[in-house]
KOLSELUM-578675 format. One record per residue: x, y, z of N, C-alpha, C in turn. Coordinates in steps of 0.2 Angstrom, whole numbers, plus 5000, padded with zeros to 4 digits. Layout:
N
XYZXYZXYZ/...
# end
This chain:
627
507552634951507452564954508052524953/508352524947509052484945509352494949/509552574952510052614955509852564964/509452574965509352554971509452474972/508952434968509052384968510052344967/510352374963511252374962511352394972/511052454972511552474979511252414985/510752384986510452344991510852274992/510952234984511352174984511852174984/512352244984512952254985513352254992/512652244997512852265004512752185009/513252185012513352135015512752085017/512852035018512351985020511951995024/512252025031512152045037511552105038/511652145033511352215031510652195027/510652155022510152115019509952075023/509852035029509551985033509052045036/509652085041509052125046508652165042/508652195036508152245033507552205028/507752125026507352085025506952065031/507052075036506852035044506252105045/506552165047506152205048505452225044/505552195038505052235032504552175034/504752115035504252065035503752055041/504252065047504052065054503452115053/503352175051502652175052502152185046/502352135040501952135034501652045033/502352025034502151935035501951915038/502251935046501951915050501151935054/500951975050500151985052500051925045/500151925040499751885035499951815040/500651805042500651755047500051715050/499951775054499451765061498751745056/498551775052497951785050497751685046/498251675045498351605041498351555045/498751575054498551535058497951525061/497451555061496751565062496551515060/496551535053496251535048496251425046/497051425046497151345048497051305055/496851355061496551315067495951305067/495651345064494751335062494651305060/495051275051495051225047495051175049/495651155054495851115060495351085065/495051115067494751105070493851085069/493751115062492951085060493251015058/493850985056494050935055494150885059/494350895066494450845070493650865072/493150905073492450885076491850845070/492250845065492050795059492250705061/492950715062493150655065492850625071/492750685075492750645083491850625080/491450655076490550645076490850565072/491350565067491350475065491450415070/492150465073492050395077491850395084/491250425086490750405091490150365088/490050395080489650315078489850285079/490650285074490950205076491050165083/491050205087491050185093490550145096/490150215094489350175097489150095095/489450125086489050055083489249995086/489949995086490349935088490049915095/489849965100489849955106488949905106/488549925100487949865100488249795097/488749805092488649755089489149705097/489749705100489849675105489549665111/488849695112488449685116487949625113/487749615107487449585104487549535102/488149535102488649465101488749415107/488749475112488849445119488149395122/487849415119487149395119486949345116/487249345108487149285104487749235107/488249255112488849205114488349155120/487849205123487749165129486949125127/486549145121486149115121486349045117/486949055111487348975113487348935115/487648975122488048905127487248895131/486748905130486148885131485748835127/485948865122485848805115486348735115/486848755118487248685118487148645123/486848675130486548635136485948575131/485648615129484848585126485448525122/485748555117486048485111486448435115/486748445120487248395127486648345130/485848395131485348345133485348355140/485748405142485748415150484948455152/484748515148483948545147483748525142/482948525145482448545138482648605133/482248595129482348655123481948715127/481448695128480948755132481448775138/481748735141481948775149482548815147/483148775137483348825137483448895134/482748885130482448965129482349005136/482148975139481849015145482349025148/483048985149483549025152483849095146/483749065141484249125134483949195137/483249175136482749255139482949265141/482949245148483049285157483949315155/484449245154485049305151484949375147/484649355141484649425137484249495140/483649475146483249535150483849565152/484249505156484749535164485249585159/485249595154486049625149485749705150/486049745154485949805154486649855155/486649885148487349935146487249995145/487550045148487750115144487250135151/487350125156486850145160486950235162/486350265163486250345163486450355169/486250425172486350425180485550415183/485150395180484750355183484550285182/484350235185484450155184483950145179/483450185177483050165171483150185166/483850245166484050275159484550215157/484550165150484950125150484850085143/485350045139485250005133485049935135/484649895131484549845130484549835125/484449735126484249685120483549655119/483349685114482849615112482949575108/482149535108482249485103481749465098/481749425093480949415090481049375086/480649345085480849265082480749315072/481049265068481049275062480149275058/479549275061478849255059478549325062/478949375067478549415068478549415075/478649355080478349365085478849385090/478549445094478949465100479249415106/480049385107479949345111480149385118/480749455117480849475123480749545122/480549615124480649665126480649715132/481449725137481449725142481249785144/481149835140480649885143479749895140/479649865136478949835134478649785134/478749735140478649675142477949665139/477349725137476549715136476549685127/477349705125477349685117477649605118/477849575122478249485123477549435121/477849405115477149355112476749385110/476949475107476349495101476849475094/476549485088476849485081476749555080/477449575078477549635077477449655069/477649605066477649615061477349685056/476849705057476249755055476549805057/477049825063477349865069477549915063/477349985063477550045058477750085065/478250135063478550195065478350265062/478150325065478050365065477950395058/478650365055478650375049478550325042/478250275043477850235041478350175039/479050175044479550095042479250045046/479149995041478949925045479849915048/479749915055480549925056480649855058/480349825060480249725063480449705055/480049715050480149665045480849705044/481149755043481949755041482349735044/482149735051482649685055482649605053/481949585050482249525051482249495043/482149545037482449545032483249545032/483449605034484349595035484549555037/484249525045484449465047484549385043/483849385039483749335036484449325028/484549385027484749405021485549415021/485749435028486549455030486849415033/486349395036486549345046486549405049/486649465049486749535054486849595048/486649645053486749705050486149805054/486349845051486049895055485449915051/484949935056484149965053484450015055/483950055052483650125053482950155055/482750185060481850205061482050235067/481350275069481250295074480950235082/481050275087480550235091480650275100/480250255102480150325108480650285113/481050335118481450345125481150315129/481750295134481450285142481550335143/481050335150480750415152480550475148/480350465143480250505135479550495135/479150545133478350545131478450475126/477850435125477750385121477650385115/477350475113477050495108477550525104/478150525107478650565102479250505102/479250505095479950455091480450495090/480950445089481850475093482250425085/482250465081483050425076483350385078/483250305078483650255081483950205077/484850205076485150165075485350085077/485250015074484949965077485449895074/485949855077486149795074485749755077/485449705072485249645072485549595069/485549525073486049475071485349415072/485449365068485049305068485449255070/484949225077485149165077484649095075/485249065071484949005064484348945070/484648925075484448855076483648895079/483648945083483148935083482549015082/482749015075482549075072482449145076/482849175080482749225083483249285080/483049345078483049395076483449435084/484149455085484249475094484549535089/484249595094484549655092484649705098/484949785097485249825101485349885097/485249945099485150015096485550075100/485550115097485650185100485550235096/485150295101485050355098485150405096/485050425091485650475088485650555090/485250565091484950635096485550615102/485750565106486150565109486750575109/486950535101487650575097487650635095/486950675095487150765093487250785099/486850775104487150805109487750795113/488050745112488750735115489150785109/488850795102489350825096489250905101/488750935100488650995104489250985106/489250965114489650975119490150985117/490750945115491250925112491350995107/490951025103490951085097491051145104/490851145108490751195114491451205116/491751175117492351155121492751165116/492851155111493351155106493251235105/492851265103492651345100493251385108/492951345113493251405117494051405119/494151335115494951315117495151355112/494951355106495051385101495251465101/494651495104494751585102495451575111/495451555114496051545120496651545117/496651495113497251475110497551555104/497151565100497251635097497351675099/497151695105497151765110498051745112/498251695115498851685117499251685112/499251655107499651635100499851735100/499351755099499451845099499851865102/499751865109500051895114500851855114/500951795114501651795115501851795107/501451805101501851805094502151885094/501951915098502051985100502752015105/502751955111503251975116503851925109/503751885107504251845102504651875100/504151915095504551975091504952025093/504652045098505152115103505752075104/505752015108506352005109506551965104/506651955098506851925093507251975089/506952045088507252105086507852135091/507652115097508452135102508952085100/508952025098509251965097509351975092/509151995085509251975080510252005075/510252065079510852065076511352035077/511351995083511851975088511751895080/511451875081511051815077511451815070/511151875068511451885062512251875059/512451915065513351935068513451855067/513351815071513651745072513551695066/513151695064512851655057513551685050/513451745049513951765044514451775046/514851765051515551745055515851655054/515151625054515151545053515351525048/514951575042515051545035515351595032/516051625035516651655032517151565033/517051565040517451485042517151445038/516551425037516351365031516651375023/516751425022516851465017517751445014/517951435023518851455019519051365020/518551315025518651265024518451235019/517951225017517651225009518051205004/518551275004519251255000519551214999/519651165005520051105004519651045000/519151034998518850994995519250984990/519351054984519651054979520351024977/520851024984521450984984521650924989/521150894992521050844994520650794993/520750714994520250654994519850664998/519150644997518650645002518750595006/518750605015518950565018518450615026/518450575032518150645037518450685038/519150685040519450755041519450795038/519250805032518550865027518050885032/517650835037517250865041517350945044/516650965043516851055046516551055054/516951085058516551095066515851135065/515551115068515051175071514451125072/514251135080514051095085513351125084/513151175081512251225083511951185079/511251195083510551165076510151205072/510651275072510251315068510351295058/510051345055510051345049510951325046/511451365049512151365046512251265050/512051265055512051205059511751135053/511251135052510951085047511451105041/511551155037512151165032512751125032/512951155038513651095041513551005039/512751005044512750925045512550905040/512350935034512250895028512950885025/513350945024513950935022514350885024/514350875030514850835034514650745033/513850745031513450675029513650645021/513750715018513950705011514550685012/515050735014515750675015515750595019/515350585023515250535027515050475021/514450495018514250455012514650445007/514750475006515350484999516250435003/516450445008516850395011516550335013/515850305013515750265014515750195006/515350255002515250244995516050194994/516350244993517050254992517450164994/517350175000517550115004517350045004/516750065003516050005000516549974994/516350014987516849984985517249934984/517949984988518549964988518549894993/518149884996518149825000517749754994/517249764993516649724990517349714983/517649744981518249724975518749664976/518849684984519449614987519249574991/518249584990518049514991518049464987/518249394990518349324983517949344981/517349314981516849294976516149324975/515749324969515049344970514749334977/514849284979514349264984514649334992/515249304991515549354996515249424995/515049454990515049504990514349524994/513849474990513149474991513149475000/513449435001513449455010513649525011/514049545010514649625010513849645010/513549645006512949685003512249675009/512149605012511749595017511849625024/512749615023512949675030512749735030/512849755024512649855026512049875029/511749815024510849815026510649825030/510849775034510849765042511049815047/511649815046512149865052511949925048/512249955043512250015040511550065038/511150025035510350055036509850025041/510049965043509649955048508849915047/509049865041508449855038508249775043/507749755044507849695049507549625045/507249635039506849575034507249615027/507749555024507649575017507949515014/508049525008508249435005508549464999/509049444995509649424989509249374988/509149414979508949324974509549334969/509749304966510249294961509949264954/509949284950509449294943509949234937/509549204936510049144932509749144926/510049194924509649224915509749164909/510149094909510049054904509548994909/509448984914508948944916508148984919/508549044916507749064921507549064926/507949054931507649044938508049094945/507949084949507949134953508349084960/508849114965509249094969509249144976/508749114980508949154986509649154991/509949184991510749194992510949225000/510249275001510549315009509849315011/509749275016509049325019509449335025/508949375028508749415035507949435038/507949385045507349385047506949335044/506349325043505749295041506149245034/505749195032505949155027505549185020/505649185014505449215009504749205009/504649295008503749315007503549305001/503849264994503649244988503749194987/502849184983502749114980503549064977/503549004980504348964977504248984972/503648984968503648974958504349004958/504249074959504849124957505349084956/505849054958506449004960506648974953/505948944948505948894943505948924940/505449004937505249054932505249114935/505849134933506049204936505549264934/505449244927504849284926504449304928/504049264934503649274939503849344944/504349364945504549394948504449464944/504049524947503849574941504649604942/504949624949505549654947506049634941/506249564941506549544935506349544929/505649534929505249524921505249604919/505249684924504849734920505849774921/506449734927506949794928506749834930/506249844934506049924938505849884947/505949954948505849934955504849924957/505049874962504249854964504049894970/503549934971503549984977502849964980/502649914985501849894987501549964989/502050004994501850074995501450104992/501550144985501450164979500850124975/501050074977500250054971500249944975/499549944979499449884983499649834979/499749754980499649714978499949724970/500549754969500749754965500949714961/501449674967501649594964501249534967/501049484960500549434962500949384964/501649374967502049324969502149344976/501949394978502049414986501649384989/501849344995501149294998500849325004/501449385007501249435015500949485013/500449515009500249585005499749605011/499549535015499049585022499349625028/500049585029500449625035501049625033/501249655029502049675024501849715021/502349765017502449815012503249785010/503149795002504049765001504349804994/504649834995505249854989505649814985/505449804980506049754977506449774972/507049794972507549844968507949774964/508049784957508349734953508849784952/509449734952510349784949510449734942/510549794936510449774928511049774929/511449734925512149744921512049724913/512549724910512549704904512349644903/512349604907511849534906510949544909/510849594908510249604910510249614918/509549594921509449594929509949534933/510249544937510749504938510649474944/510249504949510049504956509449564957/508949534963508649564965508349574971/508549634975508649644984507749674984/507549624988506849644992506949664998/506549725000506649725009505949735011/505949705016505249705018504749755026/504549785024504249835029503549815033/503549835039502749845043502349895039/501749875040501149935036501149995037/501450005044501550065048502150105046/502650075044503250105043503350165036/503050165029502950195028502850285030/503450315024503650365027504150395023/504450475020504750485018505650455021/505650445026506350415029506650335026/506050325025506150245018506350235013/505950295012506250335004507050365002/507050395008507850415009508350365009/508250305014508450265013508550215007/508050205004508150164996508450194994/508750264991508950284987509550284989/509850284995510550284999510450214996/510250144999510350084995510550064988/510050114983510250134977511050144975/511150204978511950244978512350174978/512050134986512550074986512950044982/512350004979511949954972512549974965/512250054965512750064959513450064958/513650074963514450064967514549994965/514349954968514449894968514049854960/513949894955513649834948514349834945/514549894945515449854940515749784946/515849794949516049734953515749684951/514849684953514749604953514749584946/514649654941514749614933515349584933/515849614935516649584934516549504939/516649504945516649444948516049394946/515549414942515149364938515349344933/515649374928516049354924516549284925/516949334930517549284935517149224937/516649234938516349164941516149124936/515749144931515549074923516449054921/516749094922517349064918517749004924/517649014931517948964935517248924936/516548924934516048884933516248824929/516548864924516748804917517148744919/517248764923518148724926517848664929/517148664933516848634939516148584933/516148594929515748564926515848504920/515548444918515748384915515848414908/515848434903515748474897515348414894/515248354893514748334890514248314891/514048314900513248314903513048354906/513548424906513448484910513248484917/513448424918513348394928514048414930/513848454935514548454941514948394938/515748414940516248364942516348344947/516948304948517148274955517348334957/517748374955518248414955517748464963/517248484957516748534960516548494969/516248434968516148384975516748404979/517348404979517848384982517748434987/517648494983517748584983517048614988/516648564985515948594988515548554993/515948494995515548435001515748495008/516248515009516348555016515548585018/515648645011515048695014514448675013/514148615007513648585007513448555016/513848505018513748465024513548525030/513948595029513748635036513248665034/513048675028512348705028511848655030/512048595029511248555032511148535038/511848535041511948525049511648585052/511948665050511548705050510848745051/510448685046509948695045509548655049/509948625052509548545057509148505053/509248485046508748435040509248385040/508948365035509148295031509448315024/509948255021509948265015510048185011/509948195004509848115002510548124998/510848064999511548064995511147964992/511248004983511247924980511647924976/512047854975512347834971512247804965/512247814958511847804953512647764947/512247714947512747674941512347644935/512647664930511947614923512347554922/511747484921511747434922512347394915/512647364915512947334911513247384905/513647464907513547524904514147484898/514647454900515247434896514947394888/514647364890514347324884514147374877/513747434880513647484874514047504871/514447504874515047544871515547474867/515747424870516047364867515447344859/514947344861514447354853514247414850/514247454851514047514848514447554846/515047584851515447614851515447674856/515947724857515847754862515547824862/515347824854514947884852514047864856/513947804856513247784856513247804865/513847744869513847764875513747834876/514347884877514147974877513247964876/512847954871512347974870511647934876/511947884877511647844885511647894889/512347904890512547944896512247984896/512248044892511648114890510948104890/510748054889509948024890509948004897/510347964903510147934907510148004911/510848074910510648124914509948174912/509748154907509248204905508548154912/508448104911508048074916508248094924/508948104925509048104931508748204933/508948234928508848304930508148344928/507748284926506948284927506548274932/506848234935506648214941506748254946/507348284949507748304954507648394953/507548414961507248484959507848524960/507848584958508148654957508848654961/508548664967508848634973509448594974/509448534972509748464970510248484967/510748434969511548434967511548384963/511948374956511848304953512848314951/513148274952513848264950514148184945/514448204940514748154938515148124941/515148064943515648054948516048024946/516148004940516647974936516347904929/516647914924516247864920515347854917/515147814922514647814921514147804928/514447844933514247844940514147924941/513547904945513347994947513148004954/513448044956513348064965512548124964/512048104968511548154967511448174975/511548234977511348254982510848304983/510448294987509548304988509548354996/509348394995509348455002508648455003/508648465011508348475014507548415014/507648365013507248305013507248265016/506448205017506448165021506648105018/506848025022506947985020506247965016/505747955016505247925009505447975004/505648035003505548064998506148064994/506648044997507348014994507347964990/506947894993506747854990506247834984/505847894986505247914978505647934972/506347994976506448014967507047974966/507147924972507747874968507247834962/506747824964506247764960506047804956/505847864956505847904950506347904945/506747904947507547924941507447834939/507747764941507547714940507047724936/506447734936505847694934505947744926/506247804926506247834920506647834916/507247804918507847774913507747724910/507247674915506947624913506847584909/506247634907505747654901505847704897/506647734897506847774891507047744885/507147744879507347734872507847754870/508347744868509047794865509247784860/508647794856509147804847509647814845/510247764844511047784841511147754834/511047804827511247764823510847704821/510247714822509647684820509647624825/509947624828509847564835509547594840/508947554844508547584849508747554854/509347574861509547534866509047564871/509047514875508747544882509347514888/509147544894509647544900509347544907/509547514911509247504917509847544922/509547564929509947594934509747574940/510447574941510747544950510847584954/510247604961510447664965510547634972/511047684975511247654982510947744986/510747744993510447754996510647765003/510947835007511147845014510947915014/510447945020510448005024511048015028/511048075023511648125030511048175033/511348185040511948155042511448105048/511248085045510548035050511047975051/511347935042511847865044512347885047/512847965045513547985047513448045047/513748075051513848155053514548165047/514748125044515348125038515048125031/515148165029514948165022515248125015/515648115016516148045012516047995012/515848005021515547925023515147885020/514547955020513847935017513847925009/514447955007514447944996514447884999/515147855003515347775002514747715004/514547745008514047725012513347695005/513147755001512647754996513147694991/513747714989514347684986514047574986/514147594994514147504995513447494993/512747534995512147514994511847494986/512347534983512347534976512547464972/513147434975513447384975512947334975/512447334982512247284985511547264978/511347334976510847324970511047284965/511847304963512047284956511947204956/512447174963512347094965511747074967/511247104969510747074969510247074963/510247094958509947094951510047174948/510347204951510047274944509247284943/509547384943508847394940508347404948/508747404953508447434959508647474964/508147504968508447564974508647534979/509147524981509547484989509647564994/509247544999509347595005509947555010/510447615008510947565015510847545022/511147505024510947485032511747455034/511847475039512347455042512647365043/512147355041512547285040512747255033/512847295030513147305022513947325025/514047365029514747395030515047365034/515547335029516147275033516647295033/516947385032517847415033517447455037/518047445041518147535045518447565043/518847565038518747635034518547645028/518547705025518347715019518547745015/
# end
């Protein structure tokens, strides 16, 4: 056995394929054919299981929108009567004669057909279009063959659901009297004037449409076998004439794949590594995997080398929303950026729709599981995953965190249709993945690079923006809110007689003013909100995407709380008042300097007229053309 075994794998590939090929052709392939049976059969008790649900379903639905229709028209009969245009009797009497006239599912003769009744909620018969001898009897006592009081369940359910299905028997049109028929029934109540309106269908009716359907399928079936035979037979014959040819070309292929391969080992990956061959056979998909791996692997490569010689974080995070986009083809996803000493969350890149989670996340990142757990968030895989997601009825969303040494640093969501769902999704995360990890030494490095050029832009002893930072960031602030087509609140903030603190106290006491009147301002002012020292004892606050009252609320908020603050220095308890000046960009000026100067004068105008108050500018404050 060794012996033979040794001589069998020593022989060509070519020689092994055909003698593999031959022994299976007629051992595998009867075990083949036998399993295709064997799976059509299976196949097919399955789809006449499905097709017997959804003909109930079908059916069912089909009484309940009959019945509805019914309850839609005895309404607008009920609304005549409450308009005062009819009596209540004459609008009963029209509801009736609607609900008689409703005939659906008509047979091939005019009296095979569905109907509606009705019955008030006390028992009594008010319509039945084919028993007209039972109209104005009490049913109530009314038993079925099998002793269901079928009236009382109908208008239990009703009274108890507002709608819902019965179960009982009850005899055919054109059907002997004496024989009861299994009959499925929705009943709905109508409240104002206790009516019980119902519709049915018979289930003897669903077996025999199941029959037919079972009939037809059986003979499609032994049809389908009989042929699968005959050409799995003609296949083979001529597959066995073809096959050496097959074999010849395949091991010819992958002598060439084989001598190109070699250069991997002394060149950089790049496409002209890619290897030809144009077939969709086996050697074919081998090739196109190969030639994807170098595709990707130059792409990786590239990604990279570009996302490195972009400025800044942010630049990159767009690098990162392009690939998205253009490269996997994603059409809803969103950049949050993870602000691990405040906690909060920065949405940085969307695409498509406006974010599917609760703002909380923005203030308490913890909210967000992908940040709080570092693992990926899959709705796919497990519903209702995340309790911060607000579209969980029609979205699916993946939320992938990238950890560096500062923890989660950012967090990419992408958002899917319920439908989409699919191994191809999967593929593509994990290609995102590949991306991500290419790109974490980078953004650790240019985050770095960025707190240390942070420090640069910030007061050191209020932690408020500088001027420096305004100078640098009024461009892109003003085009994002023209952008946006909003508003923004630009106020100018001065503390009230601030010199005097410092001429009595000293200038340790003042510092400590200062840090109290910004702790009031950056209580007030949300996340969002720019606050800038503007120099001294003057602060620039600019407010995104707001209206004029609410500019003015959190200017009286920041006043009213500086106000009423206390500043312990050195066992002295001072208090301090604040002067705020007041302009919307770009509602006053499409110029944004305009509008600091602009809040600048309105601020003025507070001081000179008493301190201690919010001045909205108006144009007749501004006496320079220029500024």
């Amino acid at each position: 056995m060794n012996r033979f075994s040794k001589w069998f794998w020593d022989k060509s590939i070519r020689f092994k394929i055909i003698s593999v090929y031959l022994i299976s052709l007629t051992f595998i392939g009867s075990l083949g054919y036998l399993y295709y049976v064997y799976s059509d059969i299976k196949a097919t008790n399955q789809e006449i299981e499905s097709y017997r649900s959804q003909v109930i379903k079908d059916r069912r639905q089909m009484v309940i929108n009959m019945v509805n229709a019914a309850i839609d028209g005895i309404s607008n009969y009920y609304k005549d009567y409450k308009n005062g245009t009819i009596t209540e009797d004459i609008s009963k009497h029209k509801a009736v004669d609607f609900v008689n006239s409703i005939r659906y599912n008509i047979g091939e003769s005019s009296g095979d057909y569905n109907y509606i009744w009705i019955n008030r909620k006390d028992g009594l018969m008010v319509l039945d279009p084919p028993k007209p001898e039972l109209n104005g009897k009490n049913v109530l006592d009314f038993k079925d063959k099998n002793g269901v009081y079928l009236f009382r369940d109908m208008i239990r359910i009703a009274n108890l659901k507002g709608s819902g299905f019965v179960h009982y028997c009850w005899p055919k049109l054109n059907e002997p009297k004496d024989i009861c028929f299994p009959k499925t029934s929705y009943v709905r109540y109508f409240y104002p004037w206790k009516w019980v309106v119902g519709s049915g269908f018979y289930m003897d009716d669903i077996d025999k449409e199941i029959k037919n359907y079972i009939s037809k399928k059986r003979k499609k079936l032994i049809n389908t076998v009989l042929l699968s035979i005959l050409f799995g037979a003609i296949a083979s014959l001529l597959s066995s004439i073809m096959f050496y040819f097959i074999v010849y070309t395949i091991t010819e292929q992958l002598k060439k794949i084989g001598s190109l391969s070699k250069r991997l080992a002394n060149e950089d990956i790049s496409p002209k590594l890619k290897l030809p061959y144009s077939f969709n056979d086996e050697t074919g998909y081998l090739v196109k995997n190969f030639n994807i791996f170098i595709d990707e692997n130059y792409k990786l490569d590239l990604f990279k080398k570009t996302i490195e010689e972009d400025r800044d974080l942010d630049s990159v995070y767009k690098r990162i929303g392009w690939f998205l986009k253009n490269e996997f083809g994603f059409k809803e996803f969103s950049i949050y950026e993870v602000n691990n000493s405040k906690n909060a969350l920065r949405q940085i890149v969307s695409s498509g729709s406006r974010s599917f989670c609760k703002q909380d996340i923005l203030v308490d990142s913890s909210l967000c599981r992908a940040v709080r757990t570092g693992k990926d968030v899959d709705s796919f895989k497990e519903k209702n995953v995340c309790l911060s997601f607000t579209r969980s009825s029609d979205r699916e969303h993946i939320c992938i965190p990238l950890i560096t040494g500062y923890g989660v640093v950012f967090v990419l969501q992408i958002l899917f249709d319920k439908q989409e769902k699919g191994r191809d999704i999967e593929i593509q995360i994990n290609r995102v993945k590949r991306f991500l990890r290419e790109a974490t030494p980078v953004i650790e490095t240019k985050r770095l690079l960025g707190q240390l050029e942070e420090s640069t832009m910030r007061d050191p002893m209020t932690g408020l923006y500088n001027r420096r930072f305004l100078d640098e960031f009024a461009t892109t602030f003003s085009s994002t809110v023209k952008r946006r087509n909003t508003n923004a609140g630009i106020l100018m903030c001065d503390i009230d007689f601030f010199k005097q603190v410092n001429d009595v106290y000293g200038h340790n006491a003042g510092d400590e003013v200062l840090k109290g009147v910004v702790g009031s301002i950056k209580k007030m002012i949300r996340e969002s909100d720019i606050a800038v020292r503007f120099g001294g004892e003057e602060f620039v606050i600019l407010l995104q995407d707001v209206d004029e009252n609410l500019v003015t609320e959190i200017a009286e908020r920041i006043r009213h709380d500086v106000e009423i603050s206390e500043f312990t220095v050195a066992g002295n308890i001072i208090k301090k008042t604040i002067s705020i000046g007041i302009s919307i960009f770009p509602k006053d000026s499409d110029n944004l300097w305009k509008c600091i100067k602009y809040s600048d004068v309105a601020m003025y105008k507070a001081k000179t007229t008493g301190r201690n108050k919010v001045v909205r500018f108006e144009q007749s404050m501004w006496k320079d053309e220029e500024y």
